[in-house]
PASEBA-1860 file (N, C-alpha, C; in nm, 3 decimals):
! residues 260
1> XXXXXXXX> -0.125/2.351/-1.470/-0.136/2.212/-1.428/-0.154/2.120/-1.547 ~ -0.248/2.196/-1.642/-0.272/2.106/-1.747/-0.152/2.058/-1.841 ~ -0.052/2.175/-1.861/0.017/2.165/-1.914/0.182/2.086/-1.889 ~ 0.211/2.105/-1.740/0.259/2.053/-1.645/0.257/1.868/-1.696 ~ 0.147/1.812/-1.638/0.106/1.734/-1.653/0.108/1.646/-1.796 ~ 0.064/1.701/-1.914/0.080/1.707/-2.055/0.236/1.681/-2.080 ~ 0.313/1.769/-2.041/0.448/1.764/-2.031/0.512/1.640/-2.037 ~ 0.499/1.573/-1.861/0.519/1.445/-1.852/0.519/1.333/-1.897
9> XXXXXXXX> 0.380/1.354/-2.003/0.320/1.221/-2.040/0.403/1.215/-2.171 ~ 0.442/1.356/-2.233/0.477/1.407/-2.392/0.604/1.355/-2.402 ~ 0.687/1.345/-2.245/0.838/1.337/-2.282/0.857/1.246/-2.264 ~ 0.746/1.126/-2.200/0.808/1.007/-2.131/0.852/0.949/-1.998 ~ 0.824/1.080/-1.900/0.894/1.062/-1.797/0.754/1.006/-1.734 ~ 0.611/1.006/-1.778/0.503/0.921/-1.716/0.480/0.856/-1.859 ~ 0.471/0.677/-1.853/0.361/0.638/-1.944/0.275/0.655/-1.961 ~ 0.146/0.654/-1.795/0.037/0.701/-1.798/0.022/0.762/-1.671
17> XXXXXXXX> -0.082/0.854/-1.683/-0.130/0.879/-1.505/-0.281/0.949/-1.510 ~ -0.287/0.959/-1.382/-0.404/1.028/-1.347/-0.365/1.124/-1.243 ~ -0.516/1.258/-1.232/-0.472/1.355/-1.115/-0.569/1.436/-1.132 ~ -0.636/1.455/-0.961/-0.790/1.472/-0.922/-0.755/1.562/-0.824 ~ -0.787/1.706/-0.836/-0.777/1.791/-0.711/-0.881/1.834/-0.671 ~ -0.948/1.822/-0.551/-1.055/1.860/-0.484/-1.015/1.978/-0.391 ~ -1.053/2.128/-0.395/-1.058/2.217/-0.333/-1.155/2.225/-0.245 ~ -1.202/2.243/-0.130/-1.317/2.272/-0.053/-1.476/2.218/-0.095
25> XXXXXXXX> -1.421/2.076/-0.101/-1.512/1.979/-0.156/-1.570/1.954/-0.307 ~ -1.495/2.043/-0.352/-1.550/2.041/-0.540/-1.430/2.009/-0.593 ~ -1.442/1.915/-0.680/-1.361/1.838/-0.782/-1.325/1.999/-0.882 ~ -1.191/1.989/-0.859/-1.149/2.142/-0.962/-1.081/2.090/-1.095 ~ -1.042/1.968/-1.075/-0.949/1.900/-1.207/-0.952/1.752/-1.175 ~ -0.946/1.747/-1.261/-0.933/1.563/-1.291/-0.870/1.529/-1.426 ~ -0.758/1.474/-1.445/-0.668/1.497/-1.571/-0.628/1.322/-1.591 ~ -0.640/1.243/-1.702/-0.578/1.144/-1.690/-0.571/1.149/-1.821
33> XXXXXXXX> -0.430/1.007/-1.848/-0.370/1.018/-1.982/-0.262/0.928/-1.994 ~ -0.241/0.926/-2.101/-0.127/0.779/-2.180/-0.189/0.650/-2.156 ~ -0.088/0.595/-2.182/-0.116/0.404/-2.139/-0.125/0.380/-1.990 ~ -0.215/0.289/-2.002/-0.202/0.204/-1.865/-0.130/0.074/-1.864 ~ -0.053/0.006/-1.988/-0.041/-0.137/-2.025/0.130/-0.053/-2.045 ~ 0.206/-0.161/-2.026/0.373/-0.155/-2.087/0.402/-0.146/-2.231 ~ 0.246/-0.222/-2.293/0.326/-0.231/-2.468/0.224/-0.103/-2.530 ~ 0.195/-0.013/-2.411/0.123/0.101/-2.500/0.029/0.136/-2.626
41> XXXXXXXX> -0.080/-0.003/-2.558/-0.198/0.002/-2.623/-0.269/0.004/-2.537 ~ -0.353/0.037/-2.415/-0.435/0.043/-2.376/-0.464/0.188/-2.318 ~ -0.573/0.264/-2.333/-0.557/0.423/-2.248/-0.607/0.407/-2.166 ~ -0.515/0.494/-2.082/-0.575/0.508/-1.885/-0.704/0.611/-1.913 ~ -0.792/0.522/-1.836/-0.929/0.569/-1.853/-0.967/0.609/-1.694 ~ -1.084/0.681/-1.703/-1.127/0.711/-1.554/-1.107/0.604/-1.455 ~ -1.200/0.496/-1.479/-1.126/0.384/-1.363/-1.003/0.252/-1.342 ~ -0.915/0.318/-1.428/-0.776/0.277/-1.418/-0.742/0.291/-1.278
49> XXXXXXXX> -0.713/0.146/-1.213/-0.631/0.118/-1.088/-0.501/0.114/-1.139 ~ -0.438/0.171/-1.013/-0.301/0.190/-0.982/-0.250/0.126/-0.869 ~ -0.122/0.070/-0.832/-0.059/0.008/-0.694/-0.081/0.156/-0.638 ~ -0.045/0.173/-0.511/-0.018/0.292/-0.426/0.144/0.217/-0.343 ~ 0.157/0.132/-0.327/0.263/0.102/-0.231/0.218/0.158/-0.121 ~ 0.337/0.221/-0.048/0.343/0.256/0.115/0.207/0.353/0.145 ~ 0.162/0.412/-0.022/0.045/0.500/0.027/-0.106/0.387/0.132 ~ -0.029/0.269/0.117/-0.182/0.185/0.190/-0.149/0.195/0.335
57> XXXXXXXX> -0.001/0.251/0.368/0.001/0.247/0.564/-0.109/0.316/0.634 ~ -0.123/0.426/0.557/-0.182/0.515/0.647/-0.390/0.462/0.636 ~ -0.375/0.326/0.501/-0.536/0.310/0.490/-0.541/0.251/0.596 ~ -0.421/0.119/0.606/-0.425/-0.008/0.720/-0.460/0.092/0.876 ~ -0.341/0.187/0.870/-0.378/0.248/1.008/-0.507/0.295/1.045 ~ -0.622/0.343/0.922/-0.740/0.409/0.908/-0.782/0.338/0.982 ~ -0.781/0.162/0.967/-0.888/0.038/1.000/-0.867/0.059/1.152 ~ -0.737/0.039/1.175/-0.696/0.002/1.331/-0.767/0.159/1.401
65> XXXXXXXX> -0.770/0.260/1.362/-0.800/0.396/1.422/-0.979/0.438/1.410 ~ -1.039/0.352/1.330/-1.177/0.292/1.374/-1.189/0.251/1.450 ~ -1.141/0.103/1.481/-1.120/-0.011/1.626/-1.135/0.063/1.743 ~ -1.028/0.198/1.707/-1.008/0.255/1.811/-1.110/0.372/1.838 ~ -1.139/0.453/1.800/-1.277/0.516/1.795/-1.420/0.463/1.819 ~ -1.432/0.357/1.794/-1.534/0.287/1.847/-1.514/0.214/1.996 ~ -1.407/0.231/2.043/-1.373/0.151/2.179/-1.370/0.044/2.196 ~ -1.287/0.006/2.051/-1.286/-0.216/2.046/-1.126/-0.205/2.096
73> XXXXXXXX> -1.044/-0.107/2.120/-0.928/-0.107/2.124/-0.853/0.000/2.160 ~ -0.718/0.063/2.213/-0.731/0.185/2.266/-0.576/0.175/2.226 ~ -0.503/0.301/2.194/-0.381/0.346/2.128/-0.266/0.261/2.250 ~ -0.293/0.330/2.385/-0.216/0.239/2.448/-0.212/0.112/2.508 ~ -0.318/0.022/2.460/-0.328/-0.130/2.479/-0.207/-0.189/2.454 ~ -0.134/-0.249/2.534/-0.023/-0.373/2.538/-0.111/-0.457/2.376 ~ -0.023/-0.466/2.308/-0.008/-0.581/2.169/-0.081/-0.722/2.257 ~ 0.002/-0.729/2.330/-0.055/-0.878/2.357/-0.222/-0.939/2.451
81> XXXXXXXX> -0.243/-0.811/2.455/-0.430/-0.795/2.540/-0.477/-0.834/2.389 ~ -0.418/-0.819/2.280/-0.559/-0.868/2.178/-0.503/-0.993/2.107 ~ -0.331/-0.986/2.075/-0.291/-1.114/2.047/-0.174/-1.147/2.102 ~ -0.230/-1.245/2.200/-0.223/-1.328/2.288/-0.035/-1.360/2.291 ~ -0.012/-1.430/2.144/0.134/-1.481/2.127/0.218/-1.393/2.111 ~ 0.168/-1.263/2.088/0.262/-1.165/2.053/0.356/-1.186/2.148 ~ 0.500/-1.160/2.068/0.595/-1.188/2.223/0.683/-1.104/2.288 ~ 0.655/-0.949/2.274/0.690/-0.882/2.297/0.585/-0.753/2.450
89> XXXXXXXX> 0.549/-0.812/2.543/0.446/-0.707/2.587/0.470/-0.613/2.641 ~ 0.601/-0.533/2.584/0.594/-0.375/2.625/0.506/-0.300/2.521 ~ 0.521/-0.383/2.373/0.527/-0.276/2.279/0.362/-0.284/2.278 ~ 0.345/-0.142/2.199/0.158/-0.093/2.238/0.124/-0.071/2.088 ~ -0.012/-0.065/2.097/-0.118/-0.035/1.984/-0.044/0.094/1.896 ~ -0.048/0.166/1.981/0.049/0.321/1.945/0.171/0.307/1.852 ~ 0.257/0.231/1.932/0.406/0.164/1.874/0.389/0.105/1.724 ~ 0.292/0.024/1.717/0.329/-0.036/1.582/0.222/0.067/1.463
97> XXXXXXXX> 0.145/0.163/1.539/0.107/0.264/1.447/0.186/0.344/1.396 ~ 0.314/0.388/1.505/0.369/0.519/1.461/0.528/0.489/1.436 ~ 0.530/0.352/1.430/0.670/0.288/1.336/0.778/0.275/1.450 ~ 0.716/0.294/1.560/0.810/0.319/1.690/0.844/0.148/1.774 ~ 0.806/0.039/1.727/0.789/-0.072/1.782/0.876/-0.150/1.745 ~ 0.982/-0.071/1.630/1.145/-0.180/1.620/1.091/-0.307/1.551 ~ 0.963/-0.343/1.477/0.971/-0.455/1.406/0.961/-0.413/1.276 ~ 1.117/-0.361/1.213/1.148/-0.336/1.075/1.171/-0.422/0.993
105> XXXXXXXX> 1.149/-0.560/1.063/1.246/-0.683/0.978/1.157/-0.809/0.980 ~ 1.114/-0.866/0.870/1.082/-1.037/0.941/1.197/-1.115/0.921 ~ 1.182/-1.230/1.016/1.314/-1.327/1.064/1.403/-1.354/0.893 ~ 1.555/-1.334/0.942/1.598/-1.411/0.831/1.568/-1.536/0.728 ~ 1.587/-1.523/0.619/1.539/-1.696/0.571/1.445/-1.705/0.478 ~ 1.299/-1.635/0.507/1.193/-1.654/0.452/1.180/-1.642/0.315 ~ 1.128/-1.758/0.217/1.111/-1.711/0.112/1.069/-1.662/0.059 ~ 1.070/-1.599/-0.082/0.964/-1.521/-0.153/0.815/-1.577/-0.174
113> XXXXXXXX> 0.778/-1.675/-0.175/0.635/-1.685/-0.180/0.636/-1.677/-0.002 ~ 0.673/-1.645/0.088/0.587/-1.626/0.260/0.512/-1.474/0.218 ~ 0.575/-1.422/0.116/0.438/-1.288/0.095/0.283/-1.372/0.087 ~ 0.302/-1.469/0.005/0.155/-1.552/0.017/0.091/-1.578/0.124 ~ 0.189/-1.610/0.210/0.120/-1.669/0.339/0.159/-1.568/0.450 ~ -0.001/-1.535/0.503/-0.029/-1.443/0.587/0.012/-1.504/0.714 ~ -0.039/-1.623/0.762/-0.018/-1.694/0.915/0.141/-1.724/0.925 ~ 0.227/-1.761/0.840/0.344/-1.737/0.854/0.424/-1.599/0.907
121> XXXXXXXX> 0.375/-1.518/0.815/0.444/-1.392/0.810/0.406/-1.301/0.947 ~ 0.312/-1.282/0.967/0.220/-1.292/1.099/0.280/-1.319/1.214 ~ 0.243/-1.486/1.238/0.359/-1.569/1.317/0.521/-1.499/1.368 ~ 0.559/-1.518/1.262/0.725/-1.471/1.264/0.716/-1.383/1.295 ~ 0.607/-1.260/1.259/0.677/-1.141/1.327/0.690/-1.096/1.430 ~ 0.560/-1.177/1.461/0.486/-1.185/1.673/0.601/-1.273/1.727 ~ 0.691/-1.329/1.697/0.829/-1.375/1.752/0.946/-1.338/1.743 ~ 0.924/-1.238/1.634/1.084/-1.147/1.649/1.094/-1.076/1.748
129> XXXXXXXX> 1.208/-1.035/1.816/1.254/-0.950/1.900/1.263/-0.808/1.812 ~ 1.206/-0.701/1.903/1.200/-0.528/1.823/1.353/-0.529/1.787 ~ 1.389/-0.444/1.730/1.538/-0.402/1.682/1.592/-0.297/1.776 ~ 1.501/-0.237/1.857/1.517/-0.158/1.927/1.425/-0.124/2.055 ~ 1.444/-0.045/2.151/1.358/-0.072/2.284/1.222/-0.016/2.227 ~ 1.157/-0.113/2.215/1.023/-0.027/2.222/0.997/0.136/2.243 ~ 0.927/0.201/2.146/0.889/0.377/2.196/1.026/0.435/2.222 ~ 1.122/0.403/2.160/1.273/0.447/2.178/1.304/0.591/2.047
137> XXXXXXXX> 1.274/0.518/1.970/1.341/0.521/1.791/1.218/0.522/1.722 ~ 1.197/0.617/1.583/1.109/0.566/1.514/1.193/0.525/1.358 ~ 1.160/0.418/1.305/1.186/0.334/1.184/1.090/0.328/1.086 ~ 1.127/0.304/0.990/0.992/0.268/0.894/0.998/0.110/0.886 ~ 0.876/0.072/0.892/0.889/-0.059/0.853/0.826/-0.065/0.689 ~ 0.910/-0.102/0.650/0.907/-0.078/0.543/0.809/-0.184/0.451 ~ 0.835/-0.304/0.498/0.780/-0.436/0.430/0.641/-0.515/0.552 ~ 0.673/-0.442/0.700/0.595/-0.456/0.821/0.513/-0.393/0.852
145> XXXXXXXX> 0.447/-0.362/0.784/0.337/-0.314/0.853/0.226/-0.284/0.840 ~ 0.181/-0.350/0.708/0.027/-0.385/0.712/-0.030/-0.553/0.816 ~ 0.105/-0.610/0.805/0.108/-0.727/0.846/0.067/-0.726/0.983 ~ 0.102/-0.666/1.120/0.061/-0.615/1.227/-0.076/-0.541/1.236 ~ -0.072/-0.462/1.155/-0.244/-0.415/1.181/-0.315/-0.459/1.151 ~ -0.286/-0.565/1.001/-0.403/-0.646/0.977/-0.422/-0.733/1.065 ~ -0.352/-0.811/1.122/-0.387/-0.909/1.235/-0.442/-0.833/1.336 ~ -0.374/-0.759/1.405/-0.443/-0.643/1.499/-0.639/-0.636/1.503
153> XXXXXXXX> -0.655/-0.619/1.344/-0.784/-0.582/1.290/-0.888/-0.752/1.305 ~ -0.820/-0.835/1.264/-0.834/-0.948/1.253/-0.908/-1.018/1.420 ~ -0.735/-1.007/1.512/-0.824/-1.048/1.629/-0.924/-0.968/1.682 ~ -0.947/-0.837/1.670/-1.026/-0.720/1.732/-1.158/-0.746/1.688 ~ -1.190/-0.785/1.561/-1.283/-0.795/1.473/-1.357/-0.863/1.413 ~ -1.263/-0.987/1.403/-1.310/-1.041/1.311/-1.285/-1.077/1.203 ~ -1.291/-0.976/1.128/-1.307/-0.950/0.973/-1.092/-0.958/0.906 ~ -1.075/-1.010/0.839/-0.977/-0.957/0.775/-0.931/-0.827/0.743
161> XXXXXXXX> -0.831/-0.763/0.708/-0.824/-0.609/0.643/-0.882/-0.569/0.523 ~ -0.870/-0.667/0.465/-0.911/-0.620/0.326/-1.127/-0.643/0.333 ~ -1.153/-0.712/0.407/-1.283/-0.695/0.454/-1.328/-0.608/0.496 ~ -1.250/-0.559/0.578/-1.285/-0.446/0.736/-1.247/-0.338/0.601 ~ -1.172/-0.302/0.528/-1.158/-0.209/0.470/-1.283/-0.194/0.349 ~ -1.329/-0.307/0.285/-1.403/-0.272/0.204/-1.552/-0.220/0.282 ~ -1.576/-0.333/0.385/-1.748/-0.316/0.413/-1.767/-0.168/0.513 ~ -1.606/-0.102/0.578/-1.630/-0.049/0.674/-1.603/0.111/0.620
169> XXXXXXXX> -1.499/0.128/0.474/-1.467/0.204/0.439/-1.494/0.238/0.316 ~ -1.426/0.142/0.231/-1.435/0.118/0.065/-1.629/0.190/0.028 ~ -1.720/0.072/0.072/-1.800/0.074/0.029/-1.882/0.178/0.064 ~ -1.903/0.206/0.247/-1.950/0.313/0.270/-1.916/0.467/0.188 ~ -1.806/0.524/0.205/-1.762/0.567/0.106/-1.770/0.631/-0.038 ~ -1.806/0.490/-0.080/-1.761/0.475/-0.224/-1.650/0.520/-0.302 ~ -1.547/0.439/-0.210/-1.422/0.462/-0.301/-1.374/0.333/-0.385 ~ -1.300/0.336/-0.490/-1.312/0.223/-0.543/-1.139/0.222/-0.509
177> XXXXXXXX> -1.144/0.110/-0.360/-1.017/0.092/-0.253/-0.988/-0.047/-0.254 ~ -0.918/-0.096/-0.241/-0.875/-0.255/-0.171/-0.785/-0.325/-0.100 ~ -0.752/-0.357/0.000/-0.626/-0.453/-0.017/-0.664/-0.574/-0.073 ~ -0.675/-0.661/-0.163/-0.691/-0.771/-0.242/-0.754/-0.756/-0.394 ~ -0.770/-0.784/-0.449/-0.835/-0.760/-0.542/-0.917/-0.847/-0.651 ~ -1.047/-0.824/-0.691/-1.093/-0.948/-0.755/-1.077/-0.953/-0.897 ~ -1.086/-1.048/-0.965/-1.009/-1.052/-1.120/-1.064/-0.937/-1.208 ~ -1.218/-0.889/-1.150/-1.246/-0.787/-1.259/-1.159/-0.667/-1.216
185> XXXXXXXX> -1.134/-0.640/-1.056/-1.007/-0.549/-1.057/-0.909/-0.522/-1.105 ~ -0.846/-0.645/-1.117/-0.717/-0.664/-1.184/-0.713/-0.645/-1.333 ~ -0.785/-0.672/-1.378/-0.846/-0.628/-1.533/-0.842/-0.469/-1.551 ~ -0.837/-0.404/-1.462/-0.844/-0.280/-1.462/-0.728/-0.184/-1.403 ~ -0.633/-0.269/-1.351/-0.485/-0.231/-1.313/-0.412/-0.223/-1.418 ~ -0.333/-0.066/-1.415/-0.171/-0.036/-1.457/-0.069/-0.131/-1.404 ~ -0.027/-0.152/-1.536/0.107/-0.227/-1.543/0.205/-0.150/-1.495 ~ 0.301/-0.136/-1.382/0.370/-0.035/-1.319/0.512/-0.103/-1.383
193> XXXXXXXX> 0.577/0.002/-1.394/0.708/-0.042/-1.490/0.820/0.047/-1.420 ~ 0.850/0.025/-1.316/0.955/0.121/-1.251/1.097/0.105/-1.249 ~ 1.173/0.245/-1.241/1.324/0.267/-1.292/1.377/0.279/-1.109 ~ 1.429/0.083/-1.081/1.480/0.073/-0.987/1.611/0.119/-0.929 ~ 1.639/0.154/-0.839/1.776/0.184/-0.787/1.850/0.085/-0.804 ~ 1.960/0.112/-0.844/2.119/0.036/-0.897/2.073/-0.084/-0.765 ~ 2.072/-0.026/-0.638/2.118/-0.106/-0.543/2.015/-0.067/-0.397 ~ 1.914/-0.140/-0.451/1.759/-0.106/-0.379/1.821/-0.165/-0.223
201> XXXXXXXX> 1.890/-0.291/-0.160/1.856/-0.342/-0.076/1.982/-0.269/0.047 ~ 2.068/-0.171/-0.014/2.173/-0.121/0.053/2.255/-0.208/0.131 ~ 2.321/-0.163/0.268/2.473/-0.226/0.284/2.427/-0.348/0.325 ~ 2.475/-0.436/0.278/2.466/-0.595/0.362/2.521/-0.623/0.507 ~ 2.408/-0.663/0.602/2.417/-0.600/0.750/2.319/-0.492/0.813 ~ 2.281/-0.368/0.671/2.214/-0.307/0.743/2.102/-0.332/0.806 ~ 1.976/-0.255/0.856/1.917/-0.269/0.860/1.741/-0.241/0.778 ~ 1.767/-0.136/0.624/1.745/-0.201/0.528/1.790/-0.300/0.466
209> XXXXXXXX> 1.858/-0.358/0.461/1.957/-0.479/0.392/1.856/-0.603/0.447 ~ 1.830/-0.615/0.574/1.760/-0.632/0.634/1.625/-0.705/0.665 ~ 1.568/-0.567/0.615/1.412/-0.538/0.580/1.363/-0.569/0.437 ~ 1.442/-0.607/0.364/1.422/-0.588/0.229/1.472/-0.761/0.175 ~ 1.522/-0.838/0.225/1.587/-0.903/0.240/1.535/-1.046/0.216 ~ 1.424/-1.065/0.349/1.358/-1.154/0.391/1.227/-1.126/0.399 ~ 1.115/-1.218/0.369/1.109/-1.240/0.156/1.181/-1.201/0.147 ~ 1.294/-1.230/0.002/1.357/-1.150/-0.078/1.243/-1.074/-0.139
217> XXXXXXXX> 1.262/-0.905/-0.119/1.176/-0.822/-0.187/1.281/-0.739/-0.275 ~ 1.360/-0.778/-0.366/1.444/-0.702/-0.441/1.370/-0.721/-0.598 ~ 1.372/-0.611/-0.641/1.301/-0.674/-0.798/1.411/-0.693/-0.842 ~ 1.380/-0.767/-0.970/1.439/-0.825/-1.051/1.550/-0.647/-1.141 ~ 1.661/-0.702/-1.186/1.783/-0.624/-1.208/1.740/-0.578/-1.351 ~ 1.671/-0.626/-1.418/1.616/-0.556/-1.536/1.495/-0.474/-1.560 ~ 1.477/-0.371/-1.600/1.338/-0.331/-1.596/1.220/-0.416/-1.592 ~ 1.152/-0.455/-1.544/1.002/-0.544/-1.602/0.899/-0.486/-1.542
225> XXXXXXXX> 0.775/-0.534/-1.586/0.629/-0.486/-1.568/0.605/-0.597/-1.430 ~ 0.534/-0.491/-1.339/0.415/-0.526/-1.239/0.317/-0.533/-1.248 ~ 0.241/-0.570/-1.235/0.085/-0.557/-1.192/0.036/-0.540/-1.083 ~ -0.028/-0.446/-1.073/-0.106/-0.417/-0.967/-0.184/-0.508/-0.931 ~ -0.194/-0.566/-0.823/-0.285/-0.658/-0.738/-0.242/-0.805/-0.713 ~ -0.104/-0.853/-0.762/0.044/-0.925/-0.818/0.141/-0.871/-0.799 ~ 0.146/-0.848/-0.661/0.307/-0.808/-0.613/0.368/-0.889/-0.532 ~ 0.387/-1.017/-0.569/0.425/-1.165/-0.442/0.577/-1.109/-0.393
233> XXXXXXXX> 0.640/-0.936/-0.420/0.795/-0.911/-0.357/0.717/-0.802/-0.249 ~ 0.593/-0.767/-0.242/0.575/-0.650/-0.167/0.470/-0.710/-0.047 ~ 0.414/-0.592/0.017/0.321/-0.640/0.111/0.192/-0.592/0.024 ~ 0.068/-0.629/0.082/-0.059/-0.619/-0.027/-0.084/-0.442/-0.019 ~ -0.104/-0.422/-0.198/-0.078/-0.320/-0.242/-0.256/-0.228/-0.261 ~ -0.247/-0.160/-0.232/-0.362/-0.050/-0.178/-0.426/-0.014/-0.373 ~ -0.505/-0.017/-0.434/-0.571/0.049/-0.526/-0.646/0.138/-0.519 ~ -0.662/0.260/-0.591/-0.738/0.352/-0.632/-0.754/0.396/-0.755
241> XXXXXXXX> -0.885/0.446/-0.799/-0.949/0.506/-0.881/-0.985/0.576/-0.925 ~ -0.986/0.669/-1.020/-1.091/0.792/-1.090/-1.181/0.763/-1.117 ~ -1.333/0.785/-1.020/-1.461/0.788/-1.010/-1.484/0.893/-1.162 ~ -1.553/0.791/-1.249/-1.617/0.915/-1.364/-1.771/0.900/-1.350 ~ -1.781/0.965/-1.225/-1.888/1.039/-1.197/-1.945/1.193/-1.159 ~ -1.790/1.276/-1.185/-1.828/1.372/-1.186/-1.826/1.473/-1.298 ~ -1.833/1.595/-1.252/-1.883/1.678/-1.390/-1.831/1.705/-1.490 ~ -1.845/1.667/-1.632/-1.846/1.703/-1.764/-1.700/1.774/-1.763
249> XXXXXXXX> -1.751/1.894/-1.697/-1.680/1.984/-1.751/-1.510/1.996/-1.663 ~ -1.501/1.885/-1.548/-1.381/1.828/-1.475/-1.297/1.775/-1.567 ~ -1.359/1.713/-1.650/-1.277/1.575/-1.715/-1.163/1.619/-1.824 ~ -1.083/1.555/-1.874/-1.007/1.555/-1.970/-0.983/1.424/-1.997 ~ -0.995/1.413/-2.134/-0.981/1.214/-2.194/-0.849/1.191/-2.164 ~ -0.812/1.067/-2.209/-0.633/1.074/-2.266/-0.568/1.147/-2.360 ~ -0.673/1.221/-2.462/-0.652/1.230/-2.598/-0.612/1.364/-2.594 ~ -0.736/1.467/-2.492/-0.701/1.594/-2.457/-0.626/1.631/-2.415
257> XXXX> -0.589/1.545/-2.250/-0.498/1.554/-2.186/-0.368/1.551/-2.256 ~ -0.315/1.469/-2.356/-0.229/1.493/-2.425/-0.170/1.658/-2.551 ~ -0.340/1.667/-2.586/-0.309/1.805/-2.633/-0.245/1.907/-2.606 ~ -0.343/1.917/-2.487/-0.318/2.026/-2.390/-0.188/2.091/-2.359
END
């Protein structure tokens, strides 16, 4: 593993990374290494944040599957018993958990800053028509779907997602999690520098074409740096951490990790 890992970082094919395996509750490895910055001066250190992308569906779903465990809300509740405008009331709690609810798309048009604005994006989507019959088909929504559960979480609760996630999960926990992030976070985010597909948004018409579309969420045609917690083309991006709180003898620096 060590070496594996070492590999990656040696040839280039990772700038930086991290990697924490827990066997039957004991931390067995924890390996991190290279840069966390694009101009390859800064080392990824234990609590170097990273984007996760799509890895935050399954946090957003965590929130809504509390709601539901506590009995604020139930898998097959009609969408529109908690919000009201939704305008679709076949589709269920279930549906927009398990990608089965045909809202792969927000409305044509929208610009790239409506990632900013939540009540827009929100809005529009509680007025699109599914793409498909409800509980028919399952789709990914690809760019949809923190947007639904967070509101979901929102009317049920109260609290925002990125609230409900910190006070209900994050903190209890102690994971160092977010959807939002505060500037000392961001201070502590990898610059993500990714080798995009020729032709990310596919056939024009489809239905990625689609999904990807409106926001325009296409990056830019030249390589460039992201930041984690600054993704105005994506939906809000999930962070995690290497807790260096555990044992001594887990760890590997950047420096080792490179040896190795």
């Amino acid at each position: 593993m060590r070496s594996a890992f070492s590999a990656l970082l040696g040839s280039g094919a990772e700038t930086g990374a991290a990697l924490t395996v827990i066997h039957d509750g004991t931390v067995v490895a924890e390996l991190y290494g290279g840069w966390r910055d694009a101009g390859l001066s800064e080392p990824w250190t234990p609590d170097t944040l990273a984007g996760v992308y799509s890895v935050g569906k399954p946090v957003a779903a965590l929130c809504v599957l509390l709601l539901v465990a506590r009995g604020r809300l139930d898998l097959d509740d009609p969408v529109t018993r908690h919000w009201p405008s939704f305008s679709v009331p076949s589709v269920t709690v279930r549906q927009l958990l398990d990608h089965t609810a045909g809202l792969v798309a927000f409305p044509p048009g929208l610009p790239a800053t409506a990632f900013a604005d939540w009540d827009l994006l929100t809005s529009s989507l509680a007025a699109t028509p599914p793409a498909w019959e409800p509980g028919t088909v399952a789709g990914e929504f690809a760019l949809t779907y923190g947007h639904p559960l967070g509101e979901l979480v929102r009317r049920v609760d109260g609290r925002t997602l990125g609230t409900f996630l910190r006070e209900e999960i994050a903190v209890p926990w102690d994971l160092d999690l977010a959807f939002g992030l505060s500037p000392s976070q961001i201070a502590r985010c990898a610059d993500l520098v990714p080798a995009w597909p020729a032709d990310p948004l596919g056939e024009p018409g489809s239905w990625k074409h689609r999904a990807l579309s409106s926001p325009p969420a296409r990056p830019p045609r030249r390589s460039s740096t992201v930041h984690c917690g600054a993704l105005p083309r994506f939906p809000p991006s999930t962070c995690t951490a290497r807790r260096p709180r555990w044992p001594a003898s887990t760890r590997s620096s950047p420096r080792s990790s490179r040896r190795a």
